[in-house]
Wavefront OBJ file of the C-alpha trace (Angstrom):
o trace
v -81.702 -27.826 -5.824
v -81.375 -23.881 -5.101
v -77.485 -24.190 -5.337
v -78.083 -25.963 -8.868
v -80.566 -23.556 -10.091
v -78.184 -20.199 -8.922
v -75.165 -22.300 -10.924
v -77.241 -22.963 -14.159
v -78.530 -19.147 -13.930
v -74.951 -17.618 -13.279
v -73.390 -19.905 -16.180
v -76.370 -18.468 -18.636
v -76.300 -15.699 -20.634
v -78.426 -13.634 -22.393
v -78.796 -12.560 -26.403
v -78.320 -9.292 -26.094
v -75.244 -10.280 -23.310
v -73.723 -12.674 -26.404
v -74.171 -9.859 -28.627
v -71.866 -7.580 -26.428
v -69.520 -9.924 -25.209
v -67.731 -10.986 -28.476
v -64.398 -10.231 -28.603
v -63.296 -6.982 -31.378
v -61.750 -7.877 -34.849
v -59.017 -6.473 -35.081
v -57.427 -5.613 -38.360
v -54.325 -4.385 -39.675
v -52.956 -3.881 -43.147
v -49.381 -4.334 -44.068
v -47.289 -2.486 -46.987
v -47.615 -4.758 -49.213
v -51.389 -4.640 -49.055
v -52.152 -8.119 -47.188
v -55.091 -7.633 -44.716
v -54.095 -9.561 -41.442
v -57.469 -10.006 -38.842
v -58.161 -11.746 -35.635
v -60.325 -12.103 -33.036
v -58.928 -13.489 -29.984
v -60.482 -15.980 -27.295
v -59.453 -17.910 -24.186
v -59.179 -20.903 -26.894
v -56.363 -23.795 -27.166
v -56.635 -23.960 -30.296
v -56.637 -21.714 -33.081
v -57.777 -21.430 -36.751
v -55.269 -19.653 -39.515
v -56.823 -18.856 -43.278
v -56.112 -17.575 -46.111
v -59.202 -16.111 -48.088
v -58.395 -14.794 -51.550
v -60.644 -12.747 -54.177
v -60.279 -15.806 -56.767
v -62.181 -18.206 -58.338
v -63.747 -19.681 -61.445
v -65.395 -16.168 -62.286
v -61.697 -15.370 -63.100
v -61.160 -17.771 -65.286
v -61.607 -17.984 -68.992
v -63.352 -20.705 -70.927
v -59.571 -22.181 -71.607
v -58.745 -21.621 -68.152
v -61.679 -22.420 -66.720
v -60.667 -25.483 -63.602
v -57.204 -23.799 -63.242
v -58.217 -22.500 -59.637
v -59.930 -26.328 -58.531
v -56.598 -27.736 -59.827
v -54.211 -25.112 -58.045
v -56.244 -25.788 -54.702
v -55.268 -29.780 -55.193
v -51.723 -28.874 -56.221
v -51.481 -26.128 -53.163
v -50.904 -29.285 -50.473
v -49.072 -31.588 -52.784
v -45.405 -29.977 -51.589
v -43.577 -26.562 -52.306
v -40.060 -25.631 -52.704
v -39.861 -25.564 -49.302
v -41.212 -28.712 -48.285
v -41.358 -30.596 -51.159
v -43.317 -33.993 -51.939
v -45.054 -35.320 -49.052
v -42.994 -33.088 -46.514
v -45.817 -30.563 -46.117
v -48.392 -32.898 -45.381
v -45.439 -34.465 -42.516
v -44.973 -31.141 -41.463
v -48.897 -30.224 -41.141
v -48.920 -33.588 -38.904
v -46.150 -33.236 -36.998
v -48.346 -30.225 -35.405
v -51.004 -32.724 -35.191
v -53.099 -30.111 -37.108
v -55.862 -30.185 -39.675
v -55.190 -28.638 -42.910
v -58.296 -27.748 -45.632
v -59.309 -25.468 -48.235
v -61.948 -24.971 -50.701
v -62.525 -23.077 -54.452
v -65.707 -21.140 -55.296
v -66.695 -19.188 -58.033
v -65.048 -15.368 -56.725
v -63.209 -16.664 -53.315
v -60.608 -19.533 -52.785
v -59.242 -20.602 -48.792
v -56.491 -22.539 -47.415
v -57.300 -23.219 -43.648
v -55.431 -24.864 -40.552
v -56.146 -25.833 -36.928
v -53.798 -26.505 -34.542
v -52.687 -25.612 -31.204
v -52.906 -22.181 -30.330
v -48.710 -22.165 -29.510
v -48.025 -23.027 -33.240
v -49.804 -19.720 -34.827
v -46.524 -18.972 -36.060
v -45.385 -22.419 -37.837
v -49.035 -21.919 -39.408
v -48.864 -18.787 -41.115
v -45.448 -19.963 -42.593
v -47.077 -23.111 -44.160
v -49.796 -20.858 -45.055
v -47.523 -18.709 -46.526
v -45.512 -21.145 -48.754
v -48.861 -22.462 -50.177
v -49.327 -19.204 -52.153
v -45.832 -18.299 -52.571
v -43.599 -21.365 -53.091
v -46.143 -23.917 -54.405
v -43.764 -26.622 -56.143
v -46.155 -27.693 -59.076
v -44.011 -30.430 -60.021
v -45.281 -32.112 -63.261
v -45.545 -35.525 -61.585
v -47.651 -34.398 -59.154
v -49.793 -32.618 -61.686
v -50.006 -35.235 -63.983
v -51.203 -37.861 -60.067
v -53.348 -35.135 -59.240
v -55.143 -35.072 -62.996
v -56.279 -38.203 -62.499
v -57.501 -37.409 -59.087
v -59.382 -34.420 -60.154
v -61.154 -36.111 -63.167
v -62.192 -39.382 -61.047
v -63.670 -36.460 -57.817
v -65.601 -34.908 -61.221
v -67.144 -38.474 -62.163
v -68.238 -38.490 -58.016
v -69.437 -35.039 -58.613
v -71.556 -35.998 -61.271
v -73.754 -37.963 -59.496
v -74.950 -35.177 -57.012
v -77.803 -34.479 -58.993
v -78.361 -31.414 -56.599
v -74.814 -30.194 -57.412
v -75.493 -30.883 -60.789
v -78.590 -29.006 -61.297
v -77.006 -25.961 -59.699
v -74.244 -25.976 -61.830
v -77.248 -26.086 -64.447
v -78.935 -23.198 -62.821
v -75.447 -20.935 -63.416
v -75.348 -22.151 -66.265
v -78.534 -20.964 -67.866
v -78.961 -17.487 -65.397
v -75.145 -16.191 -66.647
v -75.132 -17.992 -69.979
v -72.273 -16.644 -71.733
v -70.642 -15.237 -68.944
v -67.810 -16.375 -66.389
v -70.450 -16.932 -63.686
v -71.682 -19.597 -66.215
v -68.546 -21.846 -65.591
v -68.328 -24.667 -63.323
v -65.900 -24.287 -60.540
v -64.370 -27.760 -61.236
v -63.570 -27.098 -65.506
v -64.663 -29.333 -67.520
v -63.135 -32.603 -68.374
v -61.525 -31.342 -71.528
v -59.786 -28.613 -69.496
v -58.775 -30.869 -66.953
v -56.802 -33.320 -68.921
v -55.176 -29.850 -71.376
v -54.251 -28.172 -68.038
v -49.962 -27.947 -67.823
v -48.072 -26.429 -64.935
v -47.626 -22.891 -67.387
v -51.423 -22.850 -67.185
v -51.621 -23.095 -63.404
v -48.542 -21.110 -62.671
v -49.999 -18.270 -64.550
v -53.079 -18.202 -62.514
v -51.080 -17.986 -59.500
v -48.996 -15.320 -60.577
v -52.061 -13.435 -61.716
v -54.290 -14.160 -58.918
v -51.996 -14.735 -55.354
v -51.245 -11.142 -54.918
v -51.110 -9.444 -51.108
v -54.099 -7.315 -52.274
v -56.503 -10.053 -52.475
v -55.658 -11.682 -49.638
v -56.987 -11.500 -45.915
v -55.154 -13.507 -44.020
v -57.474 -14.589 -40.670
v -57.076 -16.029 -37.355
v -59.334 -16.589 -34.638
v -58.589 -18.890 -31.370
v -56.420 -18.183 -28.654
v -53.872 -15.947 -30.628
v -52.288 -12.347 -29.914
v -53.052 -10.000 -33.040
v -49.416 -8.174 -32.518
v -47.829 -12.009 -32.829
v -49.700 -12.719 -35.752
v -49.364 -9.396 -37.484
v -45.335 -9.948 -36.704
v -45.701 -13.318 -38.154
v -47.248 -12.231 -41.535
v -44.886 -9.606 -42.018
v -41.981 -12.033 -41.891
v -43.132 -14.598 -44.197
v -45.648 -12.856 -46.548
v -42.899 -10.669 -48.350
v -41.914 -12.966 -51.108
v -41.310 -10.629 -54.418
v -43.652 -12.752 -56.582
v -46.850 -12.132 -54.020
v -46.032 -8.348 -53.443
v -48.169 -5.725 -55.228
v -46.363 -3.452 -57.235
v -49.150 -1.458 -58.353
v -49.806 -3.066 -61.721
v -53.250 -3.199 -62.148
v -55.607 -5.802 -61.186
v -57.625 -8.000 -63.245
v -60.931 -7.183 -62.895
v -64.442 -8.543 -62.787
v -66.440 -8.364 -65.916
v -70.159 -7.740 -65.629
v -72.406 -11.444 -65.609
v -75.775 -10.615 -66.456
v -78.720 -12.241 -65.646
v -80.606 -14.195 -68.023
v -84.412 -15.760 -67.916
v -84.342 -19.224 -69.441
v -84.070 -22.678 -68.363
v -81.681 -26.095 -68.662
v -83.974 -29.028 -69.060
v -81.703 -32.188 -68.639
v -84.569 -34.979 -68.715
v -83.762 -38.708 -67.531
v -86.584 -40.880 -67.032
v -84.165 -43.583 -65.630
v -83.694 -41.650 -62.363
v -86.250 -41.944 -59.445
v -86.761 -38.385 -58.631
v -86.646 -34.949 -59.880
v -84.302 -32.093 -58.798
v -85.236 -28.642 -59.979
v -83.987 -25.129 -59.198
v -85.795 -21.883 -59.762
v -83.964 -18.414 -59.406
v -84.444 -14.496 -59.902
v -81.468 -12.180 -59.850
v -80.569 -11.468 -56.375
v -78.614 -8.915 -55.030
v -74.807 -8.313 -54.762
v -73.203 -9.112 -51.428
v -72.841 -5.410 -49.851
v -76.699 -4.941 -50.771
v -78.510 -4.453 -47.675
v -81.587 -5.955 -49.494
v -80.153 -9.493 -48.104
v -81.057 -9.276 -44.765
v -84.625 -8.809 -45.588
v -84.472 -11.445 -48.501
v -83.065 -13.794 -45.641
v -85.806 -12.967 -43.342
v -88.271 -14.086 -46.375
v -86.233 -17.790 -47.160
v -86.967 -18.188 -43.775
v -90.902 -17.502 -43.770
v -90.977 -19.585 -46.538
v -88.442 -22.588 -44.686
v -87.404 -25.750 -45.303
v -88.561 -29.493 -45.428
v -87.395 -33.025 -45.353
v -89.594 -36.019 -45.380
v -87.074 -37.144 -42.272
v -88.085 -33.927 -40.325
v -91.039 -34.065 -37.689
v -93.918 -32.241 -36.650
v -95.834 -33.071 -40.365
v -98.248 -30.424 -41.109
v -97.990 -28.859 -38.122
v -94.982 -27.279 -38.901
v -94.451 -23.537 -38.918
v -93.249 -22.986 -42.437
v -96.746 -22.952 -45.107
v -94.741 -24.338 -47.931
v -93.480 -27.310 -45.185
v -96.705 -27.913 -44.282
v -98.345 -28.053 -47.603
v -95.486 -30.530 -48.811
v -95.752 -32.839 -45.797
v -99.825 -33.387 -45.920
v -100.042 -33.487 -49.636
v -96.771 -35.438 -50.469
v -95.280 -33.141 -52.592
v -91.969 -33.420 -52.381
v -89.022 -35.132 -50.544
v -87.214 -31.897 -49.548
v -86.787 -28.127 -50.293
v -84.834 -25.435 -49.411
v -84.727 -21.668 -50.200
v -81.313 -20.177 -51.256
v -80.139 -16.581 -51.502
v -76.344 -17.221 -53.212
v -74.764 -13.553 -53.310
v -71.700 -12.546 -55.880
v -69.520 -9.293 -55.837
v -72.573 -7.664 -57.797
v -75.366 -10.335 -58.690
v -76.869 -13.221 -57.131
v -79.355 -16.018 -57.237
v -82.736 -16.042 -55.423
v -84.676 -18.994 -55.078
v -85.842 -22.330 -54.169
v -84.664 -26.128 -54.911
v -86.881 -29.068 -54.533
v -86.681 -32.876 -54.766
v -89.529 -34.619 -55.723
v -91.793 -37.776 -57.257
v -92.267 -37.732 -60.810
v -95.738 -37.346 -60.244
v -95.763 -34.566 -57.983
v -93.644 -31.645 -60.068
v -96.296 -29.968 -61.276
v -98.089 -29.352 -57.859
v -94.739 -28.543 -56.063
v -93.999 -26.039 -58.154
v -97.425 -24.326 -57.846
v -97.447 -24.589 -54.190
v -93.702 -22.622 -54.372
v -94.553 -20.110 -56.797
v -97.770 -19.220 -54.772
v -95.762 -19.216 -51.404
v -93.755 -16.733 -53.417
v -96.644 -14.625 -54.785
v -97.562 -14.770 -50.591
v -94.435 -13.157 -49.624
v -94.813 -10.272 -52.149
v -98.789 -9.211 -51.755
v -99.571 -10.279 -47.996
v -96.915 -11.001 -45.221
v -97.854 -11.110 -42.182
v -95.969 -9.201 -38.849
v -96.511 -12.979 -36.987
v -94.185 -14.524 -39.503
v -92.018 -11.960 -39.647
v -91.140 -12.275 -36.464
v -90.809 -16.113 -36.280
v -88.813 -15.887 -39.386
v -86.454 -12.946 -37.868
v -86.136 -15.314 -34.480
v -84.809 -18.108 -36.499
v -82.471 -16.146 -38.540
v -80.923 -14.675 -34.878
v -80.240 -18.351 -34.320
v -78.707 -19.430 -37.547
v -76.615 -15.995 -37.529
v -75.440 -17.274 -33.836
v -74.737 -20.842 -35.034
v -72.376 -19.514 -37.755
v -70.052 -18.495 -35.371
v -69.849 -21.687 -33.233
v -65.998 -23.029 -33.069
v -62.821 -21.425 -34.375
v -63.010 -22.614 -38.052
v -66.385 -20.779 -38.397
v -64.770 -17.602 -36.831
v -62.248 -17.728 -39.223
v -63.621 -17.940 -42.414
v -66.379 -15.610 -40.847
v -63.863 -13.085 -40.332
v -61.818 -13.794 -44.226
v -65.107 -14.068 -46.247
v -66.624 -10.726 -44.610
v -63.274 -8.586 -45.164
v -63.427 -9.874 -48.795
v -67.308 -9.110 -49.252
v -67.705 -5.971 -47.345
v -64.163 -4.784 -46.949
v -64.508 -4.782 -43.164
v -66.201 -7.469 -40.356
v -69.711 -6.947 -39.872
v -70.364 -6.841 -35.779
v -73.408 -8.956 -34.481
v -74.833 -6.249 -33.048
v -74.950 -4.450 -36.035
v -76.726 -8.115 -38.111
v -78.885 -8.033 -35.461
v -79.682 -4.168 -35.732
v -80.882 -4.736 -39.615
v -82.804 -7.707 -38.550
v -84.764 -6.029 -36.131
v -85.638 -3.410 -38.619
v -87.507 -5.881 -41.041
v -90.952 -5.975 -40.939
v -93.589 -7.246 -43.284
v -94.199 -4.144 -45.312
v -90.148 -4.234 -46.294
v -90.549 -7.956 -47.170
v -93.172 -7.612 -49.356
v -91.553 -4.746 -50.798
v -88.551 -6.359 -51.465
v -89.588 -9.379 -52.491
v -91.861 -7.354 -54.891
v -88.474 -5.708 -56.199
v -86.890 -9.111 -57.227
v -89.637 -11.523 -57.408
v -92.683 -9.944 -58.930
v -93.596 -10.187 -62.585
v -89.930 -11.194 -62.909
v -88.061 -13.640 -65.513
v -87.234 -17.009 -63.848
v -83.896 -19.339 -64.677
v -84.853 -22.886 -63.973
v -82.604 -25.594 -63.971
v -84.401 -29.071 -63.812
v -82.393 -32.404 -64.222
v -84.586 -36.511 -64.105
v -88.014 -37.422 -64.665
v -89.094 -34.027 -65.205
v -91.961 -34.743 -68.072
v -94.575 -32.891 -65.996
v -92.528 -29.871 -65.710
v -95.028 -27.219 -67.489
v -93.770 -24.872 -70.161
v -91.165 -21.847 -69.653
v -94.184 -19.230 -70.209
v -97.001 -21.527 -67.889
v -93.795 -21.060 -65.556
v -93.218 -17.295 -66.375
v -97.288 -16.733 -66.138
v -97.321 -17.996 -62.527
v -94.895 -14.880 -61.224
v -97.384 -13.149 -60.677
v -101.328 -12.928 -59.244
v -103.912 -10.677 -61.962
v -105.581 -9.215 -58.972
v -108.951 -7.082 -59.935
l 1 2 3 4 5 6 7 8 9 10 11 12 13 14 15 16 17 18 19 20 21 22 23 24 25 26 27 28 29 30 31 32 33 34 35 36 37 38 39 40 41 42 43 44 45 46 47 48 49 50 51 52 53 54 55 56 57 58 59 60 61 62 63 64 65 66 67 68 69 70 71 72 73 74 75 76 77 78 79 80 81 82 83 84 85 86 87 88 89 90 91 92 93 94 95 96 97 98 99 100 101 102 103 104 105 106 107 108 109 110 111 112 113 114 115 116 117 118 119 120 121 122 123 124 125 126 127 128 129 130 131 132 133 134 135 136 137 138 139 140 141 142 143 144 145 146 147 148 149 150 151 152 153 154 155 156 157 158 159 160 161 162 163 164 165 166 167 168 169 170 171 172 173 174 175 176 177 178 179 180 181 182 183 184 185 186 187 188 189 190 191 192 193 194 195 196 197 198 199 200 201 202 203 204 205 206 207 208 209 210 211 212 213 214 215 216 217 218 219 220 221 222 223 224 225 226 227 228 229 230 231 232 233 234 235 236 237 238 239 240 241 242 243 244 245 246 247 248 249 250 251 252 253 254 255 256 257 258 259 260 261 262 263 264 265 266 267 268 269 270 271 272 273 274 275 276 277 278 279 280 281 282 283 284 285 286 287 288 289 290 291 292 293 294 295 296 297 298 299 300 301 302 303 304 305 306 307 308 309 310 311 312 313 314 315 316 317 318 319 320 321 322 323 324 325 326 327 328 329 330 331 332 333 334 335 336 337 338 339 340 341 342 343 344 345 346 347 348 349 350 351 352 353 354 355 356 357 358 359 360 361 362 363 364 365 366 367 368 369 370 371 372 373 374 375 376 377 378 379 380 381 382 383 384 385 386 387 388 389 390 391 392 393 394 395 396 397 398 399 400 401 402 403 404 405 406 407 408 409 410 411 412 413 414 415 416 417 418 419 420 421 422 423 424 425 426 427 428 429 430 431 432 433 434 435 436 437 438 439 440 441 442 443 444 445 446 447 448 449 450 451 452 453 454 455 456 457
């Protein structure tokens, strides 16, 4: 039993250990203006990525799909390896290949064994440079795309975020769906989607990240001899550039009694990405938490809002979100609930929000601070996370933000700066609300608007 206890206390390590035992990024920026970044481990496997600054909020309202379609067409075969070669190639490694397209960032992913780093950057590297867009795969892929939209559809939470854009940056190329609409979709050719390539697949914009059991010099050599194609270089013509999406109080009411349950979204404008104003805004979605009829503990939980929700049946889940752009952002909460039960949800919310900005208290503060620690820990749990860790921060901040230096700014928080901030973006502000089903008892925009803040004598 001793021996067992000294090998369980030897094997464990501490926080603030964790904290100071991750291994550096390093970075290194080539000619041509392509970030390369690692972070090396005693790993077997490694995880390659491409991040690049593009996305719907680039696209036009003709364009707008172009990057959702490119990301199908990016592992459909290139000149290289054309057809179904790539995907025999990607295989042959025994590797997993992935990406994904959001509105300001797009990634193309792979695991595989840490001894085929090199074969992986130059897949990687024909995906952006030597994509084949041949117009019968196009025309497959069309059809693909339109019948994943028709699935999409029925993700009423999806939906009612795409709602929530919608209505907070109407007019605007925040306001876009990532996945076009159907119209664009089926008008899409290969001049389209080559164009947005061209435009968008430039060295600048790219990080290309690594994390696993790699050498940074071996990567770094590897990037420089396959990311030099005369298309991707930058040849100092200027960039396109973001245009300004400003944020707009006013709602999206999409009402179908047919449906069993309500989803609704409320937001205020949040902050930008580089805004230190997040941390404390994520220390606040955590006082406030998050609920699921399926959780335990009832209305003994921690969070007020969870408790409220699970003794009074108001809901069947919620969850805070703080979604961050280059220079804007959404703050808020989404709920699923009964019919019945919208009205008193949303009260409950909006006073849990009303809470945070006139009188947070240190003892939740501190919970809420504990539990962000963990979830910041959790992000970084496998060699996939690491990656696109280490791709999104260099495109958000322009460098990777340490652990030690998260959990500096967390530490800092306490409940004066929450209720100050929240104040800041919350209080006596204009609300979007996005609200899709049986949403009859859904008060008025200005009952709503009334309720965002307390007349206190």
């Amino acid at each position: 039993a001793a021996l067992l206890t000294l090998t369980r206390k030897r094997g464990a390590a501490t926080y603030a250990q964790t904290l100071q035992n991750i291994p550096e990024t390093q970075v290194t920026t080539l000619e041509n203006g392509l970030r390369v970044a690692s972070e090396q481990s005693n790993q077997p496997t490694c995880t390659v990525g491409l991040w690049i600054e593009a996305g719907s909020r680039y696209e036009n309202a003709k364009t707008n799909g172009a990057g959702f379609f490119v990301e199908h067409m990016a592992f459909k075969g290139t000149k290289k390896h054309p057809g179904s070669a790539f995907e025999k190639e990607v295989e042959s490694l025994g590797a997993h290949l992935n990406g994904y397209t959001s509105r300001e960032q797009t990634a193309f992913y792979i695991k595989a064994l840490s001894k085929d780093m090199p074969k992986v950057v130059e897949l990687l590297s024909d995906i952006v440079q030597n994509c084949a867009l041949e117009d019968s795969q196009i025309e497959k892929e069309r059809g693909v795309i339109l019948q994943e939209m028709k699935e999409m559809d029925s993700n009423l939470a999806h939906v009612t975020f795409d709602y929530l854009h919608a209505t907070a940056y109407q007019g605007t190329a925040l306001a876009h769906t990532v996945e076009g609409t159907t119209e664009n979709i089926r008008q899409l050719t290969r001049a389209d989607l080559a164009s947005y390539v061209d435009t968008h697949f430039k060295a600048p914009r790219m990080v290309l990240a690594a994390a696993g059991g790699i050498s940074h010099r071996e990567l770094v050599d590897a990037a420089k001899q396959h990311f030099t194609g005369a298309s991707f270089a930058y040849k100092g013509e200027s960039m396109p550039a973001l245009a300004r999406c400003r944020f707009t109080g006013s709602e999206i009411r999409a009402r179908d009694d047919a449906l069993p349950l309500a989803h609704i979204a409320l937001a205020v404008e949040g902050p930008g990405w580089a805004d230190p104003d997040n941390v404390v805004l994520g220390v606040a979605n955590a006082i406030i938490g998050r609920y699921d009829r399926t959780f335990g503990g009832g209305k003994n939980q921690s969070s007020r809002l969870a408790a409220l929700a699970a003794e009074h049946n108001l809901c069947h889940s919620f969850e805070p979100f703080n979604t961050s752009y280059s220079d804007t952002g959404l703050f808020g909460f989404h709920f699923v609930s009964d019919p019945l039960s919208v009205d008193d949800m949303m009260f409950c919310a909006q006073g849990e929000w009303m809470r945070l900005c006139t009188s947070t208290t240190e003892s939740e503060v501190t919970r809420a601070k504990n539990y962000l620690r963990n979830a910041m820990v959790a992000q970084l749990d496998g060699t996939t996370r690491v990656c696109e860790n280490i791709g999104s921060h260099l495109l958000h901040y322009g460098r990777r933000i340490p652990l030690e230096e998260w959990d500096a700014r967390i530490s800092a928080v306490d409940a004066r700066m929450v209720r100050d901030v929240c104040s800041k973006y919350i209080y006596d502000k204009c609300p979007a609300i996005a609200a899709v089903g049986p949403i009859e008892q859904l008060l008025d925009y200005n009952r709503i608007r009334s309720a965002m803040y307390w007349i206190r004598l």
